[in-house]
C-alpha positions as CSV (number, residue, x, y, z in Angstrom):
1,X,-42.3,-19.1,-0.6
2,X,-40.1,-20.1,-3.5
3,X,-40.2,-16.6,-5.2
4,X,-39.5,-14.9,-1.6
5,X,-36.2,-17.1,-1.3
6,X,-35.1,-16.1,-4.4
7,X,-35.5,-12.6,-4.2
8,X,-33.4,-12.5,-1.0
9,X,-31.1,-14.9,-2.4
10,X,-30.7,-12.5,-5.4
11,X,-30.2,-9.7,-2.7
12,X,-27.2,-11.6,-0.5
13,X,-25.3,-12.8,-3.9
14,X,-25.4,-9.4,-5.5
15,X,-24.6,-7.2,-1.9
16,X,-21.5,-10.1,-1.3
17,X,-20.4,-9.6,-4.7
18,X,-20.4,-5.8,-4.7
19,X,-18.2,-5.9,-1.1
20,X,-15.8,-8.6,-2.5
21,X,-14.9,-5.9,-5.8
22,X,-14.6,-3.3,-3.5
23,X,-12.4,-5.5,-1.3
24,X,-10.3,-6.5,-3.6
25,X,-10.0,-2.6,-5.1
26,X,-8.9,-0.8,-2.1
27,X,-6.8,-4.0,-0.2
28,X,-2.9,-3.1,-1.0
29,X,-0.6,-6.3,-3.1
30,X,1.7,-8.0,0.1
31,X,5.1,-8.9,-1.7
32,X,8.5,-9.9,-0.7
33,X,11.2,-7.7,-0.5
34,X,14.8,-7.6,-1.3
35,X,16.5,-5.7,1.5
36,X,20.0,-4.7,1.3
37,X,22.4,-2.1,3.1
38,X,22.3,1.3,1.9
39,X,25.7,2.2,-0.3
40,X,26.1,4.3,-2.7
41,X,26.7,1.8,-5.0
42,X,23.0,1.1,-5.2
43,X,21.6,4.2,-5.6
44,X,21.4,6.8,-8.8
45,X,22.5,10.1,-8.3
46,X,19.4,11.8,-7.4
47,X,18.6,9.7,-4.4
48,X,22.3,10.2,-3.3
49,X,22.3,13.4,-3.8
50,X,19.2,13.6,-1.3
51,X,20.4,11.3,1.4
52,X,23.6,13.5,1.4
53,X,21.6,16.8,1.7
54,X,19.1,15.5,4.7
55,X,20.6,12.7,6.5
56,X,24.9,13.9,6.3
57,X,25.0,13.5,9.4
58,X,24.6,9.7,9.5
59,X,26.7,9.7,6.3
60,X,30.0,7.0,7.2
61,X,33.3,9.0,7.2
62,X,34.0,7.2,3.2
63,X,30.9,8.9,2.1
64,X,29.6,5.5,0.9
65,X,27.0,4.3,4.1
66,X,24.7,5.9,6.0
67,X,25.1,4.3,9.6
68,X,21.5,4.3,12.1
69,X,21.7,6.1,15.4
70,X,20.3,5.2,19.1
71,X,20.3,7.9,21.8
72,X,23.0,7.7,23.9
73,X,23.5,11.0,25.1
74,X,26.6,11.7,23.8
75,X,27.3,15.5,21.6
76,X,27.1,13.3,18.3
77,X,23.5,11.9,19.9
78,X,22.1,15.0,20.4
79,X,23.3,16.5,17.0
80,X,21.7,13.5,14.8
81,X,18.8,13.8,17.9
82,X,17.6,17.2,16.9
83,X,18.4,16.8,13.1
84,X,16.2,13.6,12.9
85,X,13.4,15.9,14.9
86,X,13.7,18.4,12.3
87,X,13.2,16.0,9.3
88,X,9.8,14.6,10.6
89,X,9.0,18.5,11.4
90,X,9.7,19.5,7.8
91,X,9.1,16.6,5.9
92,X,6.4,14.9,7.6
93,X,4.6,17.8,9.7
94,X,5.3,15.7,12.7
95,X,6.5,17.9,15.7
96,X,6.1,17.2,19.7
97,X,8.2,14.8,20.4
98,X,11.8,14.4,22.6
99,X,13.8,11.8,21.2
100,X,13.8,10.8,17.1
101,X,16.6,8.0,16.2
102,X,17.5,6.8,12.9
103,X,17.1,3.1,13.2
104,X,17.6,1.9,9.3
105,X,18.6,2.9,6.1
106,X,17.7,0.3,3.6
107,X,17.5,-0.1,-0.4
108,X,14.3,-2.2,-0.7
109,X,13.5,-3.8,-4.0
110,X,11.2,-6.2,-4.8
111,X,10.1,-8.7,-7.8
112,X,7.6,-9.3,-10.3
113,X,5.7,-6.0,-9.7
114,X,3.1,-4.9,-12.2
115,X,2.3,-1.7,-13.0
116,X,-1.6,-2.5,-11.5
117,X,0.0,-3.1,-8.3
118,X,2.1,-0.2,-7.7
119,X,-0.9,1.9,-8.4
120,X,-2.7,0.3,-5.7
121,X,-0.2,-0.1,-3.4
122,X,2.7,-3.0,-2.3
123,X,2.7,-3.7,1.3
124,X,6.3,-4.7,2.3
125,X,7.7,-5.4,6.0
126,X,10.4,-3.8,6.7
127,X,11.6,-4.4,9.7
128,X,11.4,-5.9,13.2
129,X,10.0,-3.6,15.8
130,X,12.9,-2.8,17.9
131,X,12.7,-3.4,21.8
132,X,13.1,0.3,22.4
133,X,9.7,1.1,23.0
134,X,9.3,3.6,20.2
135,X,6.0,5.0,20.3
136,X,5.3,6.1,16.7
137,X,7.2,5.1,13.4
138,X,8.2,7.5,10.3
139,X,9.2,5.2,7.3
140,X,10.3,7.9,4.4
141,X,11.1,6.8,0.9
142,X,13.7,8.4,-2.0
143,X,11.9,8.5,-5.6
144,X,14.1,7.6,-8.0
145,X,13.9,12.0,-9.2
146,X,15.5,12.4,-5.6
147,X,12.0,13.3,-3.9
148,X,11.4,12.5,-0.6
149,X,7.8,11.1,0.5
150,X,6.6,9.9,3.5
151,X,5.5,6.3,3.6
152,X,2.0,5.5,5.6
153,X,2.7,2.6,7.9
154,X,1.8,0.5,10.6
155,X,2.6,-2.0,13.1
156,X,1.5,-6.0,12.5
157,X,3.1,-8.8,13.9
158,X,5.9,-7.3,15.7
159,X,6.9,-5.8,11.9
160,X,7.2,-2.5,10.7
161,X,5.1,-2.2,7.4
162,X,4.3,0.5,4.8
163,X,2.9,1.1,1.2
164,X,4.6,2.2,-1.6
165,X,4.0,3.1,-4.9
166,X,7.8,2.4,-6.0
167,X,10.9,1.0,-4.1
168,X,14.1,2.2,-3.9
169,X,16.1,3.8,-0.8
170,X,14.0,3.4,2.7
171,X,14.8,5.4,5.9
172,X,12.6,4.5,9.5
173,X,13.1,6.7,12.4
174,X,11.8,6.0,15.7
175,X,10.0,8.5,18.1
176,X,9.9,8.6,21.3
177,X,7.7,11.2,24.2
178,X,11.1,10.9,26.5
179,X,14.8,9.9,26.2
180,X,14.3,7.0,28.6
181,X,15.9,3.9,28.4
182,X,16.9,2.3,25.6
183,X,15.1,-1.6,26.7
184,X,11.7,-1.2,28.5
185,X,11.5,-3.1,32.0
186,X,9.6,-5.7,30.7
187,X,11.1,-6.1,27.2
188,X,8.9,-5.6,25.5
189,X,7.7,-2.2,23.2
190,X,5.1,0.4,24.4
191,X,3.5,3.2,23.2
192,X,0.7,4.2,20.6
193,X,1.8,1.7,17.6
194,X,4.2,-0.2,18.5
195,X,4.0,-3.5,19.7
196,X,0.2,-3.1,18.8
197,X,-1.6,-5.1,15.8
198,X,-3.8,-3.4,13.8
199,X,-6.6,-4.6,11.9
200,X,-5.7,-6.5,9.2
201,X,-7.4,-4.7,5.5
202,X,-9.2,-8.0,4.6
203,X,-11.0,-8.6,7.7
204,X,-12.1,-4.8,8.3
205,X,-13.3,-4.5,4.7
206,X,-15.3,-8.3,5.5
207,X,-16.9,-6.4,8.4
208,X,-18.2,-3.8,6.2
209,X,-19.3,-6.4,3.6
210,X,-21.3,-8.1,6.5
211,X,-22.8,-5.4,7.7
212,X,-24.1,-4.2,4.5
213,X,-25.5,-8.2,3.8
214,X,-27.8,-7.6,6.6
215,X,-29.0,-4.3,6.0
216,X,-29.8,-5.6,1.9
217,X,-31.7,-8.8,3.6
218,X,-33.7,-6.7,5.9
219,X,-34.7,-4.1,3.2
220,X,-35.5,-7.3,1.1
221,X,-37.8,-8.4,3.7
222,X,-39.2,-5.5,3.7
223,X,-40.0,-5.0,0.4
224,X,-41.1,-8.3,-0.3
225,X,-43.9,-7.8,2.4
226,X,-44.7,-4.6,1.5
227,X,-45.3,-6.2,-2.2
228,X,-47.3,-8.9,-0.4
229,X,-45.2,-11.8,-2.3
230,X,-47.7,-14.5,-2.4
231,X,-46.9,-18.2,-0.7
């Protein structure tokens, strides 16, 4: 009996190990950020030079803010409306949709960051979900050469949050299926991601080391029958 235990004991410890490395490989650093308004001030001249080309026309008349935009349906909505639309179109691939607002420019910045953790990835909340009931998020972020990337997010805890490999100037627009109203009926935001939760990293990547627990202790079993372990 004593040299069955140990054999599955040997199995759980090794299968729980393995899942916690991988955990720990592929689960993105959570820091702090350091959020301030978007000026030129704070910018070089290759991430200016950017915002200026692709997002002029929610550049402030002193050429030093960028200012966000809500539909309203005025001429100056529906310019910045169908300028935001083409942005996700060429710069994320993401077409299909009505209404696209502008709803932050940001520089985000954030301490203590080691090189490790920008290669695996900072998680930093952004935002608050706005109570517009935008139905999909694009976060896009200015590399310090002036390069424009898109920034995989999601929606936890009523925040808007996204990965990045580097921090410096952050844009988020909001999509929307349908101009609508600007507050949903019941306050509260609808559509695909927002207002939802998703999974948290840690406790999907627990699920899969559970999973694979089990499946080690059955084949254990297994095997030690098969072997006819004696008593």
């Amino acid at each position: 009996m004593k040299k069955k235990i140990s054999v599955l004991l040997a199995t759980l410890v090794l299968t729980l190990a393995m899942g916690t490395s991988a955990m720990a490989a592929v689960s993105p650093y959570i820091v702090a950020p350091e959020i301030v308004e978007l000026e030129k001030g704070n910018m070089n001249n290759a991430e200016y030079d950017t915002l200026f080309k692709v997002f002029g026309n929610w550049l402030a008349a002193d050429g030093r803010y960028w200012m966000s935009s809500v539909w309203d349906g005025t001429d100056k909505a529906v310019q910045q409306n169908n300028a935001a639309l083409n942005i996700v179109k060429t710069y994320a691939g993401i077409t299909g949709w009505e209404r696209a607002d502008v709803i932050a420019f940001m520089n985000v910045g954030a301490k203590n960051v080691t090189a490790e953790m920008w290669k695996a990835g900072v998680q930093v909340s952004l935002m608050d979900v706005p109570a517009v009931g935008y139905e999909k998020y694009v976060v896009l972020h200015v590399k310090s050469d002036g390069a424009l990337e898109v920034i995989p997010n999601k929606v936890e805890g009523g925040r808007i949050i996204g990965t990045f490999h580097s921090l410096s100037p952050v844009i988020v627009i909001g999509l929307k299926g349908n101009f609508g109203t600007n507050t949903p009926a019941n306050g509260t935001t609808t559509g695909t991601n927002a207002g939802t939760t998703a999974p948290k990293t840690g406790e999907q990547n627990m699920a899969v080391v559970y999973v694979l627990a089990a499946a080690c202790l059955m084949g254990a079993l297994v095997y030690v029958n098969r072997k006819k372990v004696t008593l």
